[in-house]
Phi, psi and omega in degrees: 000139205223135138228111206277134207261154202241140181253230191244352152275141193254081175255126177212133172278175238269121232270339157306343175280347193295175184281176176305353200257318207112343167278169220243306209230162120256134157106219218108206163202197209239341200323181193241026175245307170262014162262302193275001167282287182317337193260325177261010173252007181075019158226147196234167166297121178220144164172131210280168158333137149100318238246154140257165180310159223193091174265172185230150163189103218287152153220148339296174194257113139328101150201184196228130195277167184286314198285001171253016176313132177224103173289142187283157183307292207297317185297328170275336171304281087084285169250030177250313195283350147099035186262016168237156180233139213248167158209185196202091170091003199299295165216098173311284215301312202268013157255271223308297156339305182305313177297322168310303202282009189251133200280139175227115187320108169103346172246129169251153186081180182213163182285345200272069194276185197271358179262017176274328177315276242262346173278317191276339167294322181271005165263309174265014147307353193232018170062023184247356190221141190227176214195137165228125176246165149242150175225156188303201187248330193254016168230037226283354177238029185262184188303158178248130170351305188174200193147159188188157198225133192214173170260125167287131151205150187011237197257039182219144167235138166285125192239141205262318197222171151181165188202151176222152184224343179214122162345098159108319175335298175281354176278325173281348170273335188296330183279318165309306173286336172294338185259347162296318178321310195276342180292307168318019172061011185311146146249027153187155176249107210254129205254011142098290155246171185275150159234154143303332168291345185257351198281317185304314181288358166123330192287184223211096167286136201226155195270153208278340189292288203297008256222271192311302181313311171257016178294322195284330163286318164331294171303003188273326166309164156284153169272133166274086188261154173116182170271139203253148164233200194253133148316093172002000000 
C-alpha cells in the first residue's frame, strides 16, 4: 500500500491506487486548480484540524441518479405543507459556516477548517461551489433553517455538506436540489461516503471503476457555472 505524497504540481495518481479506506494522497494546497483536477479524478479532500491535507477517493462509491430519488412519506408530507422557502447562492459563506459548526454524532471538532472555508468561498466566486439555503416560510428573509453545499463540474454535483437548525431543514434542501438538479439533465450526485441518510434517498454504492466511467460522461458536458438560482 502507497500513500502518494503531492508537491506544488496539480498532479494526482491514478485514483485506483488508493488504500481499502479510499486514501489516495497526502498535501498540496486547496488552490481552485487542484480541487477541480481532484474532483474531476474522483477525489475529494477531507482531514481534520491540525492535519495535512487527505485526498480521498472511496470504493465502492455512493452515489445518486436524480431520476431514482426517493423522499420518505413524513419528509414529502412535510414540504407539501409548504412550511420551508428554498434558494440557491443566496449566502454560500453563511451554509458552509453553518456546516463547519454543526456538531456531528461521534466527531469532535468538524473537517471543514478554515482554510476549506476559504478554499470552497473561492470556488464559488469562481462559479463552481454552490450552496442551497432554506428558511421558514413565515420568515423568508430570517436566520437560516438548514441548508447545504456542494461542487459542479459538467453534469455532476459533488455534494459536501449539510446542516439543519430546524427539523427535516437538510433533509428538504437536499431533496429540493436533486430535483432541480435532474430538470438540468444532471447525471449524478456523488454523495462521496456511504450513510444511511444517503442509501434512504435512493443513492446506489457502485464500484469506484463504474464510478470513474460516469464521472468521465458526465465532464463531457459544460459546467453549468455561475449562480445558480430554482427554476419556477
Amino acid at each position: 500500500m502507497v500513500i502518494y505524497r503531492l508537491f506544488e504540481d496539480c498532479v494526482f495518481p491514478d485514483p485506483r491506487e488508493a488504500d481499502p479506506d479510499g486514501l489516495l494522497a497526502v498535501g498540496g494546497d486547496l488552490s481552485p486548480k487542484r480541487l477541480l483536477t481532484a474532483y474531476a479524478r474522483g477525489i475529494f479532500p477531507w482531514y481534520a484540524e491540525n492535519s495535512p491535507i487527505l485526498w480521498w477517493s472511496t470504493d465502492p462509491r455512493p452515489v445518486l441518479v436524480p431520476s431514482g430519488l426517493h423522499v420518505p412519506r413524513r419528509l414529502a408530507r412535510i414540504m407539501n405543507q409548504g412550511g420551508f422557502v428554498f434558494s440557491m447562492d443566496r449566502d454560500f459563506e453563511a451554509v458552509i459556516r453553518s456546516c463547519a459548526a454543526a456538531p456531528r454524532p461521534g466527531q469532535q471538532g468538524t473537517w471543514i477548517v478554515e482554510d476549506m472555508v476559504r478554499a470552497y468561498l473561492r470556488l464559488h466566486e469562481l462559479g463552481y461551489a454552490h450552496s442551497v439555503e432554506v428558511r421558514s416560510a413565515g420568515d423568508p428573509d430570517g436566520p437560516l433553517a438548514g441548508g447545504l453545499y456542494g461542487v459542479s463540474l459538467g453534469r455532476a454535483f459533488f455534494g459536501e455538506s449539510m446542516f439543519h437548525n430546524r427539523a427535516e431543514a437538510s433533509k428538504a434542501a437536499f431533496v429540493r436540489l436533486v430535483r432541480q438538479l435532474g430538470q438540468w439533465d444532471f447525471d449524478l450526485v456523488d454523495c462521496q461516503q456511504t450513510t444511511g441518510h444517503v442509501l434512504r434517498f435512493g443513492a446506489r454504492e457502485v464500484p469506484r471503476s463504474r464510478f470513474l466511467a460516469m464521472l468521465a460522461d458526465s465532464l463531457s458536458h459544460p459546467t453549468r457555472r455561475g449562480r445558480w438560482s430554482f427554476d419556477p
